[in-house]
VEXTORLO-820842 format. One record per residue (C-alpha): residue number from 1; residue in one letter; chain; x, y, z. Coordinates in Angstrom, 1 decimal. Layout:
! VEXTORLO-820842
- kemi, marti, titor, xx, yy, zz
- NUM, A, A, X, Y, Z;
...
! end
This chain:
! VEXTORLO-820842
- kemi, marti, titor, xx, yy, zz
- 1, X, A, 5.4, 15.1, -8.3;
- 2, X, A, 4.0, 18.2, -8.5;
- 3, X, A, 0.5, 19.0, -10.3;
- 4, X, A, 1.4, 19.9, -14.2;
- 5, X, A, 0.4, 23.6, -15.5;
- 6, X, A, -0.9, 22.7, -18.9;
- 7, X, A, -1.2, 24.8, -22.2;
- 8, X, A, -5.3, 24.4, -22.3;
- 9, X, A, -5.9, 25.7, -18.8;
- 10, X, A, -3.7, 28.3, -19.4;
- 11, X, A, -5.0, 29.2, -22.5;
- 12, X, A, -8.6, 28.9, -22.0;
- 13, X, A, -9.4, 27.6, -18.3;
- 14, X, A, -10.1, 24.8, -16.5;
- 15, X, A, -12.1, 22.3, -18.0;
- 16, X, A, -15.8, 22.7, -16.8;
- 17, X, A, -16.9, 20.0, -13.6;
- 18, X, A, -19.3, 18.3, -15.3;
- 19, X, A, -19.8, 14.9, -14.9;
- 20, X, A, -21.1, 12.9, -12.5;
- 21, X, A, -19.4, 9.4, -14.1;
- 22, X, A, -16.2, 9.2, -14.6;
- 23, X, A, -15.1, 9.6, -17.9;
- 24, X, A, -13.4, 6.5, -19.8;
- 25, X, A, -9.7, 8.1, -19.6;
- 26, X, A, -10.5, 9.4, -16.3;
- 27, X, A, -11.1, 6.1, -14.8;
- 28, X, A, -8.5, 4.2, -16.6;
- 29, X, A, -6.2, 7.0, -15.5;
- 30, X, A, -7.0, 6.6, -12.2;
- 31, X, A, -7.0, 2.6, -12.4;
- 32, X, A, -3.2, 2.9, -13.7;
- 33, X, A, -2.2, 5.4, -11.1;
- 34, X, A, -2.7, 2.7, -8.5;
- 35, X, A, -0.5, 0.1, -10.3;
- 36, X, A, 2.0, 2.6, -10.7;
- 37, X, A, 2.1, 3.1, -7.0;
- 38, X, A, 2.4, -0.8, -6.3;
- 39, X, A, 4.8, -1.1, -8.9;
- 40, X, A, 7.3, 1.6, -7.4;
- 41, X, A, 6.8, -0.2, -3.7;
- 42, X, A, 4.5, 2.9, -2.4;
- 43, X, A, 2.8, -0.2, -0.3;
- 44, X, A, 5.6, -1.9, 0.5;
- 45, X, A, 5.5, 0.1, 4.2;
- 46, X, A, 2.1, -2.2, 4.9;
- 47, X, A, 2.8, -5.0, 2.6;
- 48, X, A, 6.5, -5.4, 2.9;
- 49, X, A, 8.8, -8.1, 1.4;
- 50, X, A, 12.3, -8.5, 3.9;
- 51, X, A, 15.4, -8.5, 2.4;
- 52, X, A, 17.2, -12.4, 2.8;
- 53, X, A, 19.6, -10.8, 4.6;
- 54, X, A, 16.9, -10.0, 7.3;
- 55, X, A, 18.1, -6.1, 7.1;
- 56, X, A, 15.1, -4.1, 6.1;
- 57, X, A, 12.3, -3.8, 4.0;
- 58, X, A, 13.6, -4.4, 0.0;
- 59, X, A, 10.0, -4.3, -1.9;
- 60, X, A, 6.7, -4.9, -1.8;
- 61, X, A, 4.5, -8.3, -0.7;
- 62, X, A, 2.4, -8.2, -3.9;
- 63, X, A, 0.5, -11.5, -2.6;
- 64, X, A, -0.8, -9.7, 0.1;
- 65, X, A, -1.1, -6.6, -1.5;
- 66, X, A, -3.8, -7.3, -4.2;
- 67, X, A, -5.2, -10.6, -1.8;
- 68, X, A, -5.8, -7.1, 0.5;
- 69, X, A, -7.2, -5.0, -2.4;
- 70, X, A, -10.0, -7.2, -4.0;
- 71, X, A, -10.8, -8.5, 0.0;
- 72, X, A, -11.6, -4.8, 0.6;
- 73, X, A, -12.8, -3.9, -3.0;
- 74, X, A, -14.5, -6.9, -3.9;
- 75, X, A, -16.6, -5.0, -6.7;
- 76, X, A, -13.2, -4.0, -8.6;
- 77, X, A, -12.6, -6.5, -12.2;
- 78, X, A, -10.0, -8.7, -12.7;
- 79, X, A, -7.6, -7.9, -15.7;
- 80, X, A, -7.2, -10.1, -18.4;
- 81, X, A, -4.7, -10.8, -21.0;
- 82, X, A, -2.6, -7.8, -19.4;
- 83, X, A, -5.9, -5.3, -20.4;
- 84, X, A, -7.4, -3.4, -17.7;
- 85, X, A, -11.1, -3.6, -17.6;
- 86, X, A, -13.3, -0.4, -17.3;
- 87, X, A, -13.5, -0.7, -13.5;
- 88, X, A, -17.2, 0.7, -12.2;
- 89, X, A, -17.1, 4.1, -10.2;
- 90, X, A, -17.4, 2.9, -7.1;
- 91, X, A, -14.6, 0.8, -7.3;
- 92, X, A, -12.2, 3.0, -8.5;
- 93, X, A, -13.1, 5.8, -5.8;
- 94, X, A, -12.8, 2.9, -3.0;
- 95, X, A, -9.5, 1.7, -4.4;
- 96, X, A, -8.2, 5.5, -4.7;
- 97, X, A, -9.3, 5.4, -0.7;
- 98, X, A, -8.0, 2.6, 0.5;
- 99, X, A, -4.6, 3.6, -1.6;
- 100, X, A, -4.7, 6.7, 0.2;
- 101, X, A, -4.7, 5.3, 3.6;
- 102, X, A, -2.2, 2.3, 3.4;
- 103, X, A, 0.3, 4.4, 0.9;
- 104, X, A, 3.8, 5.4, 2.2;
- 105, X, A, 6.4, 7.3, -0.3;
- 106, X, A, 9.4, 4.9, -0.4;
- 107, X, A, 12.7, 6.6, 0.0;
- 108, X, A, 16.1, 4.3, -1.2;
- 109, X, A, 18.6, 3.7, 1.8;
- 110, X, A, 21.3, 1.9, 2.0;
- 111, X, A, 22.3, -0.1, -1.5;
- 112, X, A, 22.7, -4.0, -0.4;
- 113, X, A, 25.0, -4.7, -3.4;
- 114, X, A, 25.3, -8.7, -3.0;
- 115, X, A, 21.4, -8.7, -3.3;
- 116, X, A, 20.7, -5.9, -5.9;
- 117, X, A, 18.4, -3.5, -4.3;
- 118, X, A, 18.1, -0.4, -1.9;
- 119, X, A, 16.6, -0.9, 1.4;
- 120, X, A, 13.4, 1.0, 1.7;
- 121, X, A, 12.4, 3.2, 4.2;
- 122, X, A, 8.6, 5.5, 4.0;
- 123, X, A, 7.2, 8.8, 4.3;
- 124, X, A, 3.4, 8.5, 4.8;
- 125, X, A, 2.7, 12.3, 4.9;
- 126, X, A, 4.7, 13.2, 1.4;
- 127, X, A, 3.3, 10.0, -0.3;
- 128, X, A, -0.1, 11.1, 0.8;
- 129, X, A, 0.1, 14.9, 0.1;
- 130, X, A, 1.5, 13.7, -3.6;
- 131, X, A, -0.9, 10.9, -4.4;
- 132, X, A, -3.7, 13.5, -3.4;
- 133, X, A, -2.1, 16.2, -5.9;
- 134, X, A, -2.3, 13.2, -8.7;
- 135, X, A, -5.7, 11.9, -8.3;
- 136, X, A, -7.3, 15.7, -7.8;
- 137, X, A, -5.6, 16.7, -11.1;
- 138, X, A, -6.7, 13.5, -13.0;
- 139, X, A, -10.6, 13.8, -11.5;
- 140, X, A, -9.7, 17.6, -12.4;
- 141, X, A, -8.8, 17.4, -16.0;
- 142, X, A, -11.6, 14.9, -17.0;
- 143, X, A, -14.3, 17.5, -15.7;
- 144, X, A, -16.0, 15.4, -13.1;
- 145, X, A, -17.3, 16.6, -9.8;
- 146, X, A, -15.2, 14.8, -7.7;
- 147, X, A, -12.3, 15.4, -5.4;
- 148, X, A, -10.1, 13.8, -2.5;
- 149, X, A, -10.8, 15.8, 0.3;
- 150, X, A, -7.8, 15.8, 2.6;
- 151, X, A, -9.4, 13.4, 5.0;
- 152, X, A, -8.7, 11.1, 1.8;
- 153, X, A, -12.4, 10.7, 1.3;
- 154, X, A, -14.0, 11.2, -2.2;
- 155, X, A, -16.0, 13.7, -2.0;
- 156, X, A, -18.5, 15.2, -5.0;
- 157, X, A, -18.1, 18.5, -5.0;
- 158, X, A, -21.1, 19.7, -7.0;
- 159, X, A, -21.5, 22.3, -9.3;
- 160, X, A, -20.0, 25.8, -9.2;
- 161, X, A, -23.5, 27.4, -7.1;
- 162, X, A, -23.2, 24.1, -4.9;
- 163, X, A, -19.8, 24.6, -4.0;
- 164, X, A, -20.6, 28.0, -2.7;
- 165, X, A, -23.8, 27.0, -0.3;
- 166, X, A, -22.0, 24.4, 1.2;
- 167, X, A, -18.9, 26.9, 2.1;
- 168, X, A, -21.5, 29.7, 3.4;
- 169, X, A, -23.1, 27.2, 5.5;
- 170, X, A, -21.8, 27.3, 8.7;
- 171, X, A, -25.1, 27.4, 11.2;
- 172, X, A, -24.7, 29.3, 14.6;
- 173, X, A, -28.8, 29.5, 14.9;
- 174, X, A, -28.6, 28.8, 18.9;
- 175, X, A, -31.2, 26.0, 17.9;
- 176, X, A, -28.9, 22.2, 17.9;
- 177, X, A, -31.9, 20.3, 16.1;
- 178, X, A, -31.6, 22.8, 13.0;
- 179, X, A, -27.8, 23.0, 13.4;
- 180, X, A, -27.3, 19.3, 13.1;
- 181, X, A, -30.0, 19.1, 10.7;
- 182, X, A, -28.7, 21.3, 8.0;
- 183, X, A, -24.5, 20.3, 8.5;
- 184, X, A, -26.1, 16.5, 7.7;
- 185, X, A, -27.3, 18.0, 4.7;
- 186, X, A, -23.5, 19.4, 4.2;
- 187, X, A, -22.1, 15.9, 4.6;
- 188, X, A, -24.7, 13.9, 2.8;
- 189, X, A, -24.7, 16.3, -0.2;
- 190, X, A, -20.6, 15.7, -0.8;
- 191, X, A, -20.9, 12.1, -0.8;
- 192, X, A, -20.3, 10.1, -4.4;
- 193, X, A, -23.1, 7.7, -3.3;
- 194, X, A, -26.7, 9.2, -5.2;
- 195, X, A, -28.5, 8.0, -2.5;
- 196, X, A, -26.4, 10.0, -0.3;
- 197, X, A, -27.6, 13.1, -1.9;
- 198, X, A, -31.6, 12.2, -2.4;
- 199, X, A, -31.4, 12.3, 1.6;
- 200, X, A, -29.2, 15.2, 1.4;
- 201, X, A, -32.1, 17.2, 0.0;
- 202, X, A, -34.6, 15.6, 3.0;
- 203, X, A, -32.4, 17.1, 5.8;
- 204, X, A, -31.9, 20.9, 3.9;
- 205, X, A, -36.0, 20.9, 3.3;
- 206, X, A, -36.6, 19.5, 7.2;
- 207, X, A, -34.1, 22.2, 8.1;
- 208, X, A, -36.1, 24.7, 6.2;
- 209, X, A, -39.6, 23.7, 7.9;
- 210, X, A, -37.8, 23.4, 11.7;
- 211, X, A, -36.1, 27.3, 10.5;
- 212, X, A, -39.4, 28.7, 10.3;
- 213, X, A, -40.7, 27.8, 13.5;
- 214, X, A, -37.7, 29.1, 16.0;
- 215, X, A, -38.5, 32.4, 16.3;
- 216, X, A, -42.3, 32.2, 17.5;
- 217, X, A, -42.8, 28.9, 19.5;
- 218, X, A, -45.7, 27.1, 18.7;
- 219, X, A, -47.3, 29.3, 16.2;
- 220, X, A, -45.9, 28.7, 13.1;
- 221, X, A, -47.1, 31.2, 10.4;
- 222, X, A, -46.3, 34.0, 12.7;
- 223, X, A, -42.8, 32.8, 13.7;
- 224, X, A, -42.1, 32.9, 9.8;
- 225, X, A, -43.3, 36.1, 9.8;
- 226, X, A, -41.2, 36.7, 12.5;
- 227, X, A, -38.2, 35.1, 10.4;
- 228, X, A, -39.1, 37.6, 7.6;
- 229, X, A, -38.7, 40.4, 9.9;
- 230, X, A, -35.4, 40.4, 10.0;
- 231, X, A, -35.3, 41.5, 6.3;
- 232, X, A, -34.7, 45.3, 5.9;
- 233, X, A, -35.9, 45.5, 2.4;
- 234, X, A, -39.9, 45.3, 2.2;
- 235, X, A, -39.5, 44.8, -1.4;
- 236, X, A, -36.9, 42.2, -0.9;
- 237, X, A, -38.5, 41.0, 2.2;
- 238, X, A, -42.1, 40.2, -0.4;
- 239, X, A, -39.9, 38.5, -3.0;
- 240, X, A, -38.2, 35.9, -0.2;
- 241, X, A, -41.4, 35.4, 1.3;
- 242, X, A, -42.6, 34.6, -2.1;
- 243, X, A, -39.3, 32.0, -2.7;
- 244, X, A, -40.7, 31.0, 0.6;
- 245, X, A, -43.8, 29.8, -0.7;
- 246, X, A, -42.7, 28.3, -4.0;
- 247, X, A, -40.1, 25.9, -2.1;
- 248, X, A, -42.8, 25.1, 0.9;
- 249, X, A, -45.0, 23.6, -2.2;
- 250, X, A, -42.3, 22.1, -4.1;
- 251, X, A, -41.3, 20.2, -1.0;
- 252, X, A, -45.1, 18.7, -0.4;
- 253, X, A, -45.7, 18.2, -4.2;
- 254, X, A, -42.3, 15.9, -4.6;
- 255, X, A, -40.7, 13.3, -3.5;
- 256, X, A, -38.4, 14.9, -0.7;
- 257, X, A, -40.2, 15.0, 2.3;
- 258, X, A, -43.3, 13.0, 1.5;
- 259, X, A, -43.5, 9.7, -0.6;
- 260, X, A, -47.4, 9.3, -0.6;
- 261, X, A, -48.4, 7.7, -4.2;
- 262, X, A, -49.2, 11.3, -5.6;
- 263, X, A, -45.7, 12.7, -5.1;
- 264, X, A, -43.8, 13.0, -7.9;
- 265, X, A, -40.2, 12.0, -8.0;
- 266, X, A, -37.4, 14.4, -8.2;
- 267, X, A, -35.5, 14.0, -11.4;
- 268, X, A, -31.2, 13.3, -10.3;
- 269, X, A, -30.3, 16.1, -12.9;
- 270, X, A, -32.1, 19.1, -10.5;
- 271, X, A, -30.4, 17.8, -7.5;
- 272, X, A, -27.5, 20.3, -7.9;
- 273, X, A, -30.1, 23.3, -9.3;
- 274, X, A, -32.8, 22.3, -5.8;
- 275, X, A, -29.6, 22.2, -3.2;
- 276, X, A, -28.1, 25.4, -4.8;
- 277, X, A, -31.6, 27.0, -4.5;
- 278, X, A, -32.6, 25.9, -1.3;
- 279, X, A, -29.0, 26.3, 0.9;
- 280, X, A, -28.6, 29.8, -0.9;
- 281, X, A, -32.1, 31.0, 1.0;
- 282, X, A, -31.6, 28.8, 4.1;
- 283, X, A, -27.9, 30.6, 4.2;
- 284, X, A, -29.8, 34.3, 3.2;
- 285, X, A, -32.2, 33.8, 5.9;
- 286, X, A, -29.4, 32.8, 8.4;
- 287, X, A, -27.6, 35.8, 7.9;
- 288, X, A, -30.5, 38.7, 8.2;
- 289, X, A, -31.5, 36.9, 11.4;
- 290, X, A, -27.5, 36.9, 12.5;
- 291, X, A, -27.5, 33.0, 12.7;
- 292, X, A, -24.7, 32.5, 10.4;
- 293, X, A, -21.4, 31.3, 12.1;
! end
């Protein structure tokens, strides 16, 4: 199946990446796409039911499918009355993973006519390619921020200003502590997990901090200065030192860095504006300094 071209992006764009839950329809869509797979034997490759004759693989080992599914996604709800419950985020991004990883397109072979059926054989790399084109356009056209990467992960992909840090930030900065420090950030930031993302922001402001002291060992203020240096502008040069300053106290007056008593917390809805804001000087500084990979 390939993704559907449809009249409202045409006509006015994609819908806008909103949302951090998953909408109603969204999730339900998802929910169903899963049955739909088990239904048309795309798990039959893992969970496999022989055919009496003993000659191949004629459907699916439902058992063992869902006994698998709720062992590995205990957090997903059990149906009732043939009505599928709203199923919580998290369990509907584990169960589009583990779909991902055990799914196999079935392809009909040879038609056992005393039996009824096809034997089945599977193609893992189209059934994954095609189940990835589904979910991205559902998690697409209900606006959320979410994708499967194509290491069949969910991955949040942010907001518009987000997305564009985290492709800019490729770190060559010849120091491996800042490196490491600021491609955690990367990987944190894309999780679906909020917690994920509150030590996201840790890692880019400790990257920060450790990216103003490599230039001048042991003397902080001047290896900034140093850092600052590399700015050609002196106008542009005064307004990123002063950026410099209002993130250095924004980090020791919230909750990133330091959780003494008299921090204050930082609110889940500037998450996406303080990443954007930070990783877009981190990657500016990076690249007038020629540490950009």
């Amino acid at each position: 199946m390939v993704s559907q071209d449809f009249f409202t992006d045409r006509m006015n764009g994609p819908a806008p990446r909103i949302h951090d839950n998953l909408p109603e329809p969204t999730s339900r869509g998802l929910y169903e796409l899963f049955k739909s797979k088990a239904d048309g034997h795309w798990f039959a490759n893992h969970f496999p039911e022989q055919c009496q004759d003993g000659k191949g693989v004629a459907g699916t080992n439902f058992s063992g499918l869902w006994g698998n599914v709720r062992a590995l996604v205990p957090q997903l709800e059990e149906e009732k009355w043939g009505v599928s419950p709203i199923q919580p985020d998290g369990a509907v991004f584990d169960l589009m993973e583990y779909a991902a990883s055990k799914l196999s397109k079935p392809v009909q072979g040879v038609y056992h006519s005393y039996l009824g059926h096809h034997e089945l054989t599977f193609d893992q790399a189209a059934g994954r390619k095609e189940f990835r084109e589904e979910v991205n356009q559902i998690l697409r056209r209900g606006g959320t921020m979410y994708e499967l990467s194509p290491n069949l992960q969910i991955v949040r992909i942010g907001t518009p200003a987000v997305q564009q840090v985290i492709a800019q930030m490729t770190p060559a900065s010849g120091d491996p502590d800042l490196d490491d420090l600021l491609l955690r950030a990367k990987a944190l930031y894309i999780s679906h997990k909020q917690g994920d993302r509150a030590l996201a922001l840790e890692k880019l402001w400790d990257g920060f901090e450790r990216l103003k002291t490599i230039d001048v060992l042991g003397n902080k203020k001047q290896s900034a200065n140093a850092l600052l240096d590399h700015i050609a502008s002196s106008e542009f040069k005064a307004f990123t030192s002063t950026e410099m300053k209002a993130l250095t106290d924004f980090g020791n007056q919230f909750m990133i860095r330091h959780h003494e008593t008299d921090k204050h917390p930082v609110p889940k809805e500037a998450q996406d504006y303080l990443f954007a804001r930070m990783g877009s000087l981190i990657v500016f500084l990076l690249k007038a300094s020629n540490r950009l990979g």
